[in-house]
C-alpha positions in Angstrom: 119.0 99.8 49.6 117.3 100.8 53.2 116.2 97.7 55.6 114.6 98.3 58.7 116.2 95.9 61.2 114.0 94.1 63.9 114.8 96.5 66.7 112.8 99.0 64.0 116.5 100.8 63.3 117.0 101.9 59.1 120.0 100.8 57.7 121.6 100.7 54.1 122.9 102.4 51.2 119.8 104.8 51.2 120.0 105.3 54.7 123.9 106.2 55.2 123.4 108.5 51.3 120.5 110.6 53.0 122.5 111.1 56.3 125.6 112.4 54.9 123.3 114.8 52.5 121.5 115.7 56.3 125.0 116.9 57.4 125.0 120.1 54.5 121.1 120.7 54.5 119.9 119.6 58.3 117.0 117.7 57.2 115.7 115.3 59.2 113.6 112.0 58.0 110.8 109.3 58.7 111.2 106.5 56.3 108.2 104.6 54.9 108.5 100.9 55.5 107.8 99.0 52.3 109.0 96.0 49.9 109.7 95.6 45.7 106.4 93.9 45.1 105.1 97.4 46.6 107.2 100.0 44.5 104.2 100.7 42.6 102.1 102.0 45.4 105.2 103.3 47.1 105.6 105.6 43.9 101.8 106.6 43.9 102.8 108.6 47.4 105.4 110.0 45.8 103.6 111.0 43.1 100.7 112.7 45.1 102.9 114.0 47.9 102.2 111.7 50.3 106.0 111.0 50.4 108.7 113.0 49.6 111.4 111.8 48.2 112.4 108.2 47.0 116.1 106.9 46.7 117.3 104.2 43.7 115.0 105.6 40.9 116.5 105.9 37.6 115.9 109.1 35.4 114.1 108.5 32.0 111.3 109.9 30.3 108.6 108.6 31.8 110.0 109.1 35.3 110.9 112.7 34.6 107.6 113.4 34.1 106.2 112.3 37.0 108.7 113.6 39.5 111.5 116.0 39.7 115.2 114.9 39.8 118.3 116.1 40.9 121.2 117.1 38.6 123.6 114.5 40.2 122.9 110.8 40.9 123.7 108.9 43.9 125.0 105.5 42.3 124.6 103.2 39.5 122.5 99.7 39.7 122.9 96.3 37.8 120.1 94.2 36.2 121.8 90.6 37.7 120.6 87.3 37.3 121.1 85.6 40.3 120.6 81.6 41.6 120.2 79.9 45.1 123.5 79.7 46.9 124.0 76.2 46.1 123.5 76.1 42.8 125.8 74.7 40.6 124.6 74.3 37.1 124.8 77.9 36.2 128.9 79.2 35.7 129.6 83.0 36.1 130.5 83.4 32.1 129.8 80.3 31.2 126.6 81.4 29.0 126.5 78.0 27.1 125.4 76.9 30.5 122.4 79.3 30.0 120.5 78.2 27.0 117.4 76.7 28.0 117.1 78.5 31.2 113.9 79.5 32.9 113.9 83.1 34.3 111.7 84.3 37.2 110.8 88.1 36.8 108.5 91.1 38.3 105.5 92.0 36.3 105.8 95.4 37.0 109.2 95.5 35.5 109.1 95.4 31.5 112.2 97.4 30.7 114.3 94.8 33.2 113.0 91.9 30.8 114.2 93.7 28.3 117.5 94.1 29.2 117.6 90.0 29.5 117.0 89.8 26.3 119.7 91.8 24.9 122.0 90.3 27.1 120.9 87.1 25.9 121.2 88.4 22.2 125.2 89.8 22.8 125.7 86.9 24.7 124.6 84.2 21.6 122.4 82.8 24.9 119.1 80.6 23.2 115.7 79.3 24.2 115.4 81.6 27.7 112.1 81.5 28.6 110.8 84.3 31.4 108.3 83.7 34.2 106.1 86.4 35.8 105.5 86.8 39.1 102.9 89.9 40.9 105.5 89.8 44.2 108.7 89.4 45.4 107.6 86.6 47.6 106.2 84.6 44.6 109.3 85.5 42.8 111.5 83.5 45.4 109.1 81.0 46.3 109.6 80.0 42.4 112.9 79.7 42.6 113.5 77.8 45.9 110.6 75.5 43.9 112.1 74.9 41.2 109.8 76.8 39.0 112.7 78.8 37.5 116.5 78.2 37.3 117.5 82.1 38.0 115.7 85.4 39.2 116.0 88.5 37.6 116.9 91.3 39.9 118.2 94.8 40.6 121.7 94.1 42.3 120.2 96.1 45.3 117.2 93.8 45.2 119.4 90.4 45.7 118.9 88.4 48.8 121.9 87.1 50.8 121.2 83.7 50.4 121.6 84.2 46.4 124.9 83.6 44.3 124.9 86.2 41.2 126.3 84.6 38.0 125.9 87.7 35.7 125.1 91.7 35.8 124.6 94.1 33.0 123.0 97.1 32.1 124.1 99.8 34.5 121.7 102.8 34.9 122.4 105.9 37.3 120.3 106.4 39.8 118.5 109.4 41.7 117.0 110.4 44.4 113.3 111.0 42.8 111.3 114.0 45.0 107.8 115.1 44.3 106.9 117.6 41.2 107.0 121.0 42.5 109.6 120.4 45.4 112.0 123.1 44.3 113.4 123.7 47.5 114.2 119.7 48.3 116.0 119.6 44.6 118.0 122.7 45.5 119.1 121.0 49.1 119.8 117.7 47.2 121.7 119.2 44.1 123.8 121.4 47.2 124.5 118.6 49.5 125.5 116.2 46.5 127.9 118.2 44.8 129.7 119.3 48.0 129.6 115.3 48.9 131.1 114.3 45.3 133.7 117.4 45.9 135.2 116.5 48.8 134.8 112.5 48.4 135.1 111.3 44.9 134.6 107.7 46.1 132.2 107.8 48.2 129.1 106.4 45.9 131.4 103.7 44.8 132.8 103.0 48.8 129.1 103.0 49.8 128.3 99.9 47.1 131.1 97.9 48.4 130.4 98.3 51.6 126.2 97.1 51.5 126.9 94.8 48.2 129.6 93.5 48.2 129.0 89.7 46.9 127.3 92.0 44.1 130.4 92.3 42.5 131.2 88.2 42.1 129.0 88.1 39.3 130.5 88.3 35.9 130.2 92.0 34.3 128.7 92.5 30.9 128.9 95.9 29.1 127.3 96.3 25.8 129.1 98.6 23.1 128.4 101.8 24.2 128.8 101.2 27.3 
């Protein structure tokens, strides 16, 4: 979603989203540099101010109350579960080919697990077992090991070196901004509506552009959606 490069340059979805929002409002940014395995205390600085405003954050109840929102979102994110590269065992659709697997996940991500297991349910996929890990390192280290069969991920989570076999369970998402921060939701509700006015495509141009091997895996909807 936003990588720092080597030569200490941001790049990505987030990145490209916030600078065409900077050319209505003229706000200029400093990123904080961090990883998954440290949303949480990413979050807490959003929470208490320390940092402003946070991009790929979906709007529910819980987050709602913890920060503000603005009316429009800035794109929608998968739940994928993704293998190494070279991995063959695993066909995109093939969910036969799934019973039995072993699933590496994030702790600190409950309500992804739970959308596994309605997949797995809709899908008539058995005996999927999960496997916690505290960090994203741990998470991959288990898979390049062996430990587990597949990782589950955010789509804008996936490493390059990882083939997706299936997505599901699309969610909007926001740019989250501390509570209180009227004048940040006003710029961001401005600048987005103007951006989805004159480019309709532009969220969907921007996720093929940075994900585009994100859309090989097979796509699962459940009823209502």
């Amino acid at each position: 979603f936003i990588n720092k490069s080597s030569s200490g340059v941001y790049k990505g979805y987030g990145v490209e989203y916030l600078n065409k929002i900077s050319q209505y409002t003229g706000w200029r940014y400093e990123f904080i540099s961090g990883t998954e395995d440290q949303l949480v205390p990413l979050m807490e600085m959003l929470e208490t101010g320390e940092a402003d405003v946070m991009g790929g954050i979906v709007k529910n109840e819980e987050t709602m109350r913890l920060y503000d929102f603005p009316e429009f979102s800035t794109g929608a994110s998968y739940t994928t579960l993704s293998t190494l590269e070279n991995s063959t065992r695993f066909g995109e659709g093939d969910y036969q080919t799934y019973n039995g697997m072993r699933v590496g996940v994030f702790r600190a991500a409950p309500q992804r697990k739970k959308k596994l297991e309605q997949f797995c349910e809709i899908n008539g996929i058995k005996d999927v077992t999960t496997v916690s890990y505290a960090s994203g390192p741990e998470l991959f280290k288990g898979l390049e090991e062996n430990e587990v069969d597949a990782v589950l991920l955010s789509d804008i989570s996936v490493p390059e070196n990882n083939r997706v076999i299936a997505r599901f369970g699309a969610e909007p998402f926001y740019f989250a901004i501390t509570k209180g921060r009227t004048d940040l939701v006003n710029g961001f509700n401005m600048a987005i509506s103007k951006i989805k006015e004159s480019d309709s495509s532009f969220d969907n141009d921007l996720y093929e552009k940075y994900f585009p091997m994100k859309a090989n895996g097979s796509l699962v909807l459940s009823e209502e959606e």
